[in-house]
DRENMIDO-622652 format. One record per atom (N, C-alpha, C, O): residue in three letters; x negated, y negated, z negated. Coordinates in steps of 0.05 Angstrom, whole numbers, plus 5000, padded with zeros to 4 digits. Example, Ala and Ser with C-alpha at 12.3 -4.5 7.8 and 13.67 -1.06 7.14 Angstrom:
REM DRENMIDO-622652
ala473651144844;ala475450904844;ala473650664844;ala471550664831;ser474350454858;ser472750214857;ser474249994843;ser473249774839;
REM end
This chain:
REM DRENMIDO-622652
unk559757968748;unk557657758745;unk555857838722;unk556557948701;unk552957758728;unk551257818706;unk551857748680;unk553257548680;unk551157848652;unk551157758632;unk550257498627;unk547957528620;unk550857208628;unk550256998615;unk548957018591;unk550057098571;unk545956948592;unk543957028576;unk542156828576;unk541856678596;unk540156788547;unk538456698554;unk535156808570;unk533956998559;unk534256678594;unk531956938610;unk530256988602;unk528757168611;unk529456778567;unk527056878555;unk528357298544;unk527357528547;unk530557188534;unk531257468521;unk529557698533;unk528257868521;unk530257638567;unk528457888587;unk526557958585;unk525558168593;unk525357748570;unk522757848570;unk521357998549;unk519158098550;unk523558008527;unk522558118497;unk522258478503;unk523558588521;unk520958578490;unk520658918487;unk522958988482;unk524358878465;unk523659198499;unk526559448504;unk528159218514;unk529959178499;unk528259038536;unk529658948545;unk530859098575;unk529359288582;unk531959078584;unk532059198615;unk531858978634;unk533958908643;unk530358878640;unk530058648655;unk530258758686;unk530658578703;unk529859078698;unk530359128715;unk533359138721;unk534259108743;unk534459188703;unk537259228716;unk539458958717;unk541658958728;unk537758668698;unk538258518706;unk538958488740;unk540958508753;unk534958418747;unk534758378772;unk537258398785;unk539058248790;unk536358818791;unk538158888801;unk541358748810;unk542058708834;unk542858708787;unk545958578791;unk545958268800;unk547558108809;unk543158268793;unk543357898798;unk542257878826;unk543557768844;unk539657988829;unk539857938865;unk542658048883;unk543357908902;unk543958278876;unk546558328886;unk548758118889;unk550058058909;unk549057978858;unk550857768865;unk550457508881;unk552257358891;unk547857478883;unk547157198901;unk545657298927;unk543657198936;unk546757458936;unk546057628968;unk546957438988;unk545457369006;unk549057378987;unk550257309005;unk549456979019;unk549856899042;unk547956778987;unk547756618995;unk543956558988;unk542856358978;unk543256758996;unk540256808984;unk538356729006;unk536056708998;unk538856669033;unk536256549055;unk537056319050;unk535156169050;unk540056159044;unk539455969049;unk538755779025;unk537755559029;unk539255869002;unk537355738973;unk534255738983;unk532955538977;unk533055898993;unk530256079000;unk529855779030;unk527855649030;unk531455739044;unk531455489065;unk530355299050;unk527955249053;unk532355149026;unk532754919021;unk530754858995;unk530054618991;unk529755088977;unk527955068959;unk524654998972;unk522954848961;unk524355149000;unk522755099017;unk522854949038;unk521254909055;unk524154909036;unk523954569065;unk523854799089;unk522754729109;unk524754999088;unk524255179108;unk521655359115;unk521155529133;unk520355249095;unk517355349104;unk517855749102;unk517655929119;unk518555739076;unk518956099073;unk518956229090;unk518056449084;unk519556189110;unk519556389139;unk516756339162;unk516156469182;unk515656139150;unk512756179167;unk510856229150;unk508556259158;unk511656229117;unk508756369102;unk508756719102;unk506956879095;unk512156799116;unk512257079120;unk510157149141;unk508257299142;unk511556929161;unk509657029198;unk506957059189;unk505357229197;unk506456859168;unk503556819160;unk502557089154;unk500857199167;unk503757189132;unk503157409107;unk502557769133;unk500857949138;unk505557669144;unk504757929171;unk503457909186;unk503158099201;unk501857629192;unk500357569219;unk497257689210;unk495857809226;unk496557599171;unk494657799159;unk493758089155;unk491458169149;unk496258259161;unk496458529167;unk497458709178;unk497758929170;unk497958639197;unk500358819213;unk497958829235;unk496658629240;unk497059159250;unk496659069275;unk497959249293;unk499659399283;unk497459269312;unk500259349343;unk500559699334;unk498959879335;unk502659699327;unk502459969327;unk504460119295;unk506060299293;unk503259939278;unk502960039247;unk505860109237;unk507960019247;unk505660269216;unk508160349205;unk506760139181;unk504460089175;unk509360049172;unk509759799150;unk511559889131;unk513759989136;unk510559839103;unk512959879079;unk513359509078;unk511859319082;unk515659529072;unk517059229064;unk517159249033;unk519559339033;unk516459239006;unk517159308978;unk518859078974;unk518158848978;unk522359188961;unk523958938963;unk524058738982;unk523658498980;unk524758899004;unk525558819027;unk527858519025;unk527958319040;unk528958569006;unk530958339005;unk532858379037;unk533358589048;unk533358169043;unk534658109068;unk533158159092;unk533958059112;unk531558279091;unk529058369113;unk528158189120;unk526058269129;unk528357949122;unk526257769134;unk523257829139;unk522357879162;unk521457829114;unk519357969120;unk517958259144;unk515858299157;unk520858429139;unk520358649151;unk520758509188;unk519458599207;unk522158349190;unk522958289216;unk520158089222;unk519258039244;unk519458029203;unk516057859208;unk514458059222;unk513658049245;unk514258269203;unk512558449209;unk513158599236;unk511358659251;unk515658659241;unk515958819266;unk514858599297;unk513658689316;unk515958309294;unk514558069312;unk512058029316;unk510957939336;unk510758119290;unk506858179285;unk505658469308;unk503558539318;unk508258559306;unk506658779327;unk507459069318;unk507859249335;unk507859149282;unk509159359273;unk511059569303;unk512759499319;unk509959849297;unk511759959310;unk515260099296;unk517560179303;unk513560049275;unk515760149255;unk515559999212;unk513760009194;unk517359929212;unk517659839176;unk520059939168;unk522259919178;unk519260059149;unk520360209122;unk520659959109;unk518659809107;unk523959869095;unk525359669087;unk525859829058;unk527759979056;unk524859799044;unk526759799016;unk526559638992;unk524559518984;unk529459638978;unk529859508953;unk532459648933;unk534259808938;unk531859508911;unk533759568895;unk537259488892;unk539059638884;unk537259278901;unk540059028904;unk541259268936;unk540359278958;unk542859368928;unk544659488955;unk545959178974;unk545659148998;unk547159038960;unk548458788970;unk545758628995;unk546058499016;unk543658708982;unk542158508996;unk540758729016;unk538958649030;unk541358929018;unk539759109040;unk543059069063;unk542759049087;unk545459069053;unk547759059069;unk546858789087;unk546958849111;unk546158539084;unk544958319093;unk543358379116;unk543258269138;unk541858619104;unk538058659117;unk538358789147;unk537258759168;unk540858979137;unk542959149161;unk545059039179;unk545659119201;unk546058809163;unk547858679187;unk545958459209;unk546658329229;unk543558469198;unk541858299215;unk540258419229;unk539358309250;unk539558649223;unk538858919250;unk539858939265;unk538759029285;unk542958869263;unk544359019284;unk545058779303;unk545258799327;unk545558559289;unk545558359312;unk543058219313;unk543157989321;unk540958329306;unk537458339331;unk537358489349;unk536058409369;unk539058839351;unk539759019357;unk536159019361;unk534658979380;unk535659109330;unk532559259317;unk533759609312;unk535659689299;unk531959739327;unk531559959325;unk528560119300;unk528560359292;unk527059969295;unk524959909293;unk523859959264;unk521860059255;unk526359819255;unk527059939214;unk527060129215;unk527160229238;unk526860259197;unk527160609194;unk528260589169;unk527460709149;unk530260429172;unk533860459150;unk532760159134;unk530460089130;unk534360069130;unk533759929109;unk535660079072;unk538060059065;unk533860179060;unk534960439040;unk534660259008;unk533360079000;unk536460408999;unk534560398965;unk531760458961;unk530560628974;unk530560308941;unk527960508935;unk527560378912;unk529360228905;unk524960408894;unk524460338874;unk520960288882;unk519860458895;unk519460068874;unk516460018891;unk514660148867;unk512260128870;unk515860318842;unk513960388827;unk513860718834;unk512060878830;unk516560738845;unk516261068856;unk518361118882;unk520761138886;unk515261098902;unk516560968930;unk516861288943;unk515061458938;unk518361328954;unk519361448976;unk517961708994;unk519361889003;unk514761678997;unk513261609020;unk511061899009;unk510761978986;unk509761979031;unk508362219028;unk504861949020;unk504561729031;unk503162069000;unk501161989007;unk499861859034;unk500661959055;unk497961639035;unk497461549060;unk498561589081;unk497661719100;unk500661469081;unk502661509100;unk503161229118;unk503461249142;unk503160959103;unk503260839122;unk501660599115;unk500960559092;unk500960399140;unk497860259153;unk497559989131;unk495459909122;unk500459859126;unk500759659110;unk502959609095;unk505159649104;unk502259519067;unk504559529053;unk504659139043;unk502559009044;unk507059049036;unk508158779031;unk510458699019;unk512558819016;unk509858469013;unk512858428992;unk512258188990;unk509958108988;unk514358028990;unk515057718988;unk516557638965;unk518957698966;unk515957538948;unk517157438925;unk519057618909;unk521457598902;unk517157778906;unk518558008894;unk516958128864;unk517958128842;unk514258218873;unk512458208846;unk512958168819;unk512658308799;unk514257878825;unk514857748795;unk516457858789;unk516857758767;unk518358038792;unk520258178783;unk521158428770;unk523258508760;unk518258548773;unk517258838770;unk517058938744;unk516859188749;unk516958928728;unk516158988698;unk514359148693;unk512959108673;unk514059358710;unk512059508713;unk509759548731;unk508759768738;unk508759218738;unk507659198758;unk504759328770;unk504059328793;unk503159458745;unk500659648753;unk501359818770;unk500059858791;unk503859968761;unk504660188772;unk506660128802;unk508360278812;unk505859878811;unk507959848834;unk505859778855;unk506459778878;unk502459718846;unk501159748866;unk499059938861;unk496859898871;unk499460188844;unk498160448840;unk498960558859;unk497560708873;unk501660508864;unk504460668890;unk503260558908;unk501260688912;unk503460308926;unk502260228943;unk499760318950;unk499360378974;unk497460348927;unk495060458935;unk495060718946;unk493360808962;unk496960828938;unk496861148934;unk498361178978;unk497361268998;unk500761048972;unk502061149005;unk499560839026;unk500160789049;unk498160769019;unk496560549039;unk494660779057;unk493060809039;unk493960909073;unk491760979092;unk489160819074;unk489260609061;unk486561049080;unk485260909074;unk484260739094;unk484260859116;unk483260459096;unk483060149112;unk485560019111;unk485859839127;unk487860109091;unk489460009099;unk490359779093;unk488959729073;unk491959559096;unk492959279090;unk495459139069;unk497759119076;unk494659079051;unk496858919026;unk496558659029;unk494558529033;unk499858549026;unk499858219027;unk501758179008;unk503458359005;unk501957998995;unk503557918970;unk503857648976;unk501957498982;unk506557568975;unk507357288979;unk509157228947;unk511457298944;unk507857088927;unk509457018910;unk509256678897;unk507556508903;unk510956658882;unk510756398858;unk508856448831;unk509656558811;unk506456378834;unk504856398809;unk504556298786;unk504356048789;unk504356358762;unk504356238741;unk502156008752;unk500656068771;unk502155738739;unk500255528744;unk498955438717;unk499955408695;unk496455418725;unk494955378704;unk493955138706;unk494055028727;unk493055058687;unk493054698681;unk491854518701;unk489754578712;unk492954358707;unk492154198728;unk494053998738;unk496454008733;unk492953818753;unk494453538754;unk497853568765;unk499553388760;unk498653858783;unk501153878793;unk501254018773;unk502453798770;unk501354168752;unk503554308745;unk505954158726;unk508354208726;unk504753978711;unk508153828699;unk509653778719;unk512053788714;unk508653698751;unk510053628767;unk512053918779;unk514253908790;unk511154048776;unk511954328787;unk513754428765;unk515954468775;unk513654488739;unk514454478726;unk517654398715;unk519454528704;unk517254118723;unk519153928728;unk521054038755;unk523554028757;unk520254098764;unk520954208799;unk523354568796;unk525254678807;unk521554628776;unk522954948773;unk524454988749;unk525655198746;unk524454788730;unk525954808705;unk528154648711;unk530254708701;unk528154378731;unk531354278724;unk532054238758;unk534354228765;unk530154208776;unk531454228804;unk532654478812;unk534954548810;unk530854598820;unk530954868828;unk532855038816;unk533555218831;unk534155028790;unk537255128779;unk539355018795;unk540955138810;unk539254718789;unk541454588805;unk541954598831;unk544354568837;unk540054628853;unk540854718869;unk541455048880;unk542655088901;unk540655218864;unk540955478853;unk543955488853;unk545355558873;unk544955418832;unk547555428827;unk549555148843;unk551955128836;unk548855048854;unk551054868873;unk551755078894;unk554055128901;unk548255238911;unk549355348924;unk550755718929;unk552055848945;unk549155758901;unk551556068897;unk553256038879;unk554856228876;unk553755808862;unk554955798839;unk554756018824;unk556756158820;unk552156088814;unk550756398792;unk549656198783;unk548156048794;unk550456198760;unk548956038734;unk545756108724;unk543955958717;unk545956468725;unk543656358711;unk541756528723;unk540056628709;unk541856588756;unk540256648768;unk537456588774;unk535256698774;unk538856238781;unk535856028781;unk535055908763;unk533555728769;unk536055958728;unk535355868708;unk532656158706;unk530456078700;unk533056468711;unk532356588707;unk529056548720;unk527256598705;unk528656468746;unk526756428768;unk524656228753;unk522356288759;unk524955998737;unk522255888725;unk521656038698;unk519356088689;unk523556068689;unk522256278663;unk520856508676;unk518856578663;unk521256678701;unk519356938713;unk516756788712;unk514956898699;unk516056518727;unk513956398736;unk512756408715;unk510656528711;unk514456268695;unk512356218666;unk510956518656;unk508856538644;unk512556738663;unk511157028646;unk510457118665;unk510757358665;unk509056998694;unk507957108707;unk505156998706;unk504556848688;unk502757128732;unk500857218729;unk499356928743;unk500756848761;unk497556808739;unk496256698753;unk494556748775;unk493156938772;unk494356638794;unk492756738821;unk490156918812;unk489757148820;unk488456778792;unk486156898785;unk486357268779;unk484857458783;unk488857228768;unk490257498749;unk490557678760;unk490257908753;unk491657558785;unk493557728802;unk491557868818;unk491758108823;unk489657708826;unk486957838841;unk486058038827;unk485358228841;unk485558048793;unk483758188778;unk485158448780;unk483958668783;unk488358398777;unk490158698774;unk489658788801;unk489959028795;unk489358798820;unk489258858852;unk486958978856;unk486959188869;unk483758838841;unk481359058840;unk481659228814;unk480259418814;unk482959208797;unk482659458778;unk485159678798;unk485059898788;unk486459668814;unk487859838822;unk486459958842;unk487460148854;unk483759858850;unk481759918863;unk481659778895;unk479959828912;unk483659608898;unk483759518916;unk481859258928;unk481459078911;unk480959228948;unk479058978958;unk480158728963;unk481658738983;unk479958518952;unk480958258958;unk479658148977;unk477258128977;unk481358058997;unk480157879021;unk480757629024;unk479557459038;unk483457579004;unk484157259013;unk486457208993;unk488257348984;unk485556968989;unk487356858969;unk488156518981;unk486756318986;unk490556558981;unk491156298993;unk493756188983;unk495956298981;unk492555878978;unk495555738958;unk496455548984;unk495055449002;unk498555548980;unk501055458991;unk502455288980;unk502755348956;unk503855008989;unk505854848986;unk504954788948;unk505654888927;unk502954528961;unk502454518929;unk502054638905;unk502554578882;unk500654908922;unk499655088901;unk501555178891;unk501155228868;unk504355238899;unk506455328879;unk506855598888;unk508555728874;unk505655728909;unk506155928924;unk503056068930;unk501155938939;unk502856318923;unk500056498928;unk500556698943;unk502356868940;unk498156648970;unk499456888989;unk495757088978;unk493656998970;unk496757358982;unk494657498968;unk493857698987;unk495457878984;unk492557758999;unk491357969023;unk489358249013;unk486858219017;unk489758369008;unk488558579008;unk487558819023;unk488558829046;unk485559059016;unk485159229032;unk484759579008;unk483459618988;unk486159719023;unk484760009004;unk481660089022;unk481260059046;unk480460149010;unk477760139022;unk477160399030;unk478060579015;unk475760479050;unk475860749061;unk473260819039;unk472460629026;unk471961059037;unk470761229019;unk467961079024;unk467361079047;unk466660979011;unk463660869009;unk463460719021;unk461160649027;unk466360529032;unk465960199044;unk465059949020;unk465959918998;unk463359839030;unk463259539012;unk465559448987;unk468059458988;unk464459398974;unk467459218952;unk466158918964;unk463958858974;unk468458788961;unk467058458970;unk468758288941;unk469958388922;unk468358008948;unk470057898935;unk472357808943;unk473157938962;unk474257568935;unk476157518947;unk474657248963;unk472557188952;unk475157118980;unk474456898997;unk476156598985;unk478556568981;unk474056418981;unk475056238965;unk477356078975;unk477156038999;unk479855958961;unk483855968959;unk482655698971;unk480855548963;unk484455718998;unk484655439017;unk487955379002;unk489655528992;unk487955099007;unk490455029005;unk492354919032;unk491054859052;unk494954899033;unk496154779063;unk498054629052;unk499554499066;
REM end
């Protein structure tokens, strides 16, 4: 079991906050879609269809970054993907990603493996779209996790980011707030009994990036924003991007609908 800690600690300089992760998504593998059910009323699984319905088209090889339990990747292969590349760090939760391939009897993965999203795997432009679902916030080194992405994307190619964004002032966030500091533990821990897994998950929010932010780091990585869209009371930012082929347009991002 993880070190019982406080999650600000993670965040201080020379911390290892990756290898946290690491042991801590491992230990709550097993009961990790269905916290991901019940935190979302279920929705989680149609802002995926959503996120792959934005980039996937018939044909495409797909990276999954922190694949988790594949869900995503299995979005993407339903979107039309001929093939997704699944990886993450947590072995426990790729064992999940694999026992659910096999009774989809998905051919389609091309392994679900270790990887690391700041030094991925993958030959230059190699494949059509890259994605990751609530995973970002976790990265420590996050420039360098969509420098990688830029680098293996084709050029025209497709980025979607599904995460929990830092919230910036406005009439929901005490409410939200309220929501991720003392709900969202307790049901965290009723249902893996890991203490300080989902204590860990509103402190990420808080040292994470705001939608605005997150857009800005995406064009300095040179990438084109096409869509920014909040989700479930704004507590959720789905983020669409494009690598732009050689002397295409820069645009902006298209102004954040809410659902």
């Amino acid at each position: 079991m993880t070190t019982q800690r406080d999650p600000e600690d993670l965040f201080e300089g020379g911390s290892d906050r990756a290898a946290y992760v690491r042991q801590m998504f491992g230990e709550i593998s097993h009961r990790y879609d269905l916290v991901n059910r019940v935190m979302t009323v279920g929705q989680d699984q149609s802002w995926r269809r959503l996120a792959a319905s934005q980039i996937v088209r018939p044909g495409d090889t797909v990276l999954d970054a922190g694949t988790g339990t594949g869900d995503l990747a299995f979005a993407c292969l339903d979107a039309g993907a001929s093939r997704v590349v699944g990886i993450d760090v947590a072995g426990p939760m790729l064992e999940q990603a694999r026992a659910k391939s096999q009774k989809r009897r998905v051919d389609e993965v091309s392994g679900f493996s270790l990887g690391d999203a700041t030094r991925l795997p993958l030959p230059d432009a190699s494949v059509d779209a890259w994605c990751s679902a609530f995973v970002v916030r976790n990265i420590p080194d996050l420039p360098a996790a969509f420098s990688e992405a830029y680098r293996v994307l084709k050029p025209g190619g497709r980025l979607a980011v599904l995460e929990i964004p830092r919230m910036e002032p406005g009439l929901l966030r005490p409410f939200a707030r309220i929501h991720f500091r003392h709900v969202v533990p307790r049901i965290g821990r009723a249902i893996t009994g890991h203490s300080s897994a989902y204590r860990y998950l509103p402190v990420s929010v808080d040292h994470f990036l705001a939608p605005r932010e997150l857009t800005e780091l995406l064009r300095e990585t040179g990438f084109v924003v096409t869509q920014v869209r909040m989700l479930m009371f704004r507590t959720v930012a789905m983020h669409v991007a494009v690598k732009p082929d050689l002397g295409a347009p820069r645009v902006g991002a298209t102004p954040t609908t809410d659902e």
